[in-house]
C-alpha positions, 0 to 999 in steps of 0.5 A, a space after each residue: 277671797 278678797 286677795 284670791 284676785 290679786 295672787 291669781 294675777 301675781 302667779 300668772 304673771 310671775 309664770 310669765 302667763 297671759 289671762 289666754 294661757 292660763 284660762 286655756 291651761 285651766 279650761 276657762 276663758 280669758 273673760 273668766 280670768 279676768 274677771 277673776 283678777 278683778 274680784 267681779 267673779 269667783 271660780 268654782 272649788 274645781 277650778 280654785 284647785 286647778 289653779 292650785 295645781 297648776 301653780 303648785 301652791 296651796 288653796 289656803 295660800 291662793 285665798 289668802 288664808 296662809 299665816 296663822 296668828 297666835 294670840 293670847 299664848 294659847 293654841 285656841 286662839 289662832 287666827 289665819 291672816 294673810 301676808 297683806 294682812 300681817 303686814 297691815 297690822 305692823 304698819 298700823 302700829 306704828 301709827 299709835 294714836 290710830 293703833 290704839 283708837 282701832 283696839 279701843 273701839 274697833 267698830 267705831 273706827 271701821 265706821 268712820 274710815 268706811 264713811 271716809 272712805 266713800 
């Protein structure tokens, strides 16, 4: 769910929408809409498919599960990976020294960017 805010926003604004529009078109409040946006709450499963429809997209796409991956040359390996997510991996590997240490130790490196990161 961590790009449902970020599509969520970019449909609504893409239909030309304000959080009061959509929140009235899907029986929530605007509060909800926004919080929603911001990634500070999470819609039930009713709502996520009313916003599906509403948008006429599919839930996968909404929460960020709408490219699947396959790896290793074999259909038991597929992965579901988001846009933003494929598009990071091919920015990450045109920095190769970093590439290469993330897939060399992928725990170590997380740690250490989280720790930067902070």
């Amino acid at each position: 769910m961590v790009l449902f805010g970020k599509r969520l926003k970019e449909l609504r604004k893409k239909s030309k929408m304000t959080q009061q529009e959509l929140g009235n078109a899907i029986n929530v409040t605007k509060v909800s809409i926004c919080c929603y946006e911001k990634g500070t709450r999470v819609p039930s499963l009713e709502t996520l498919i009313d916003i599906s429809n509403l948008f006429k997209v599919d839930l996968d796409y909404l929460i960020g599960n709408d490219t699947y991956v396959v790896s290793e040359e074999s259909n038991d390996y597929l992965v579901p990976m988001s846009k933003e997510e494929i598009d990071l991996v091919k920015e990450l590997r045109k920095h190769i020294e970093v590439y290469t240490k993330l897939i060399d130790d992928p725990k170590r490196m997380l740690e250490f960017i989280d720790k930067k990161v902070r």
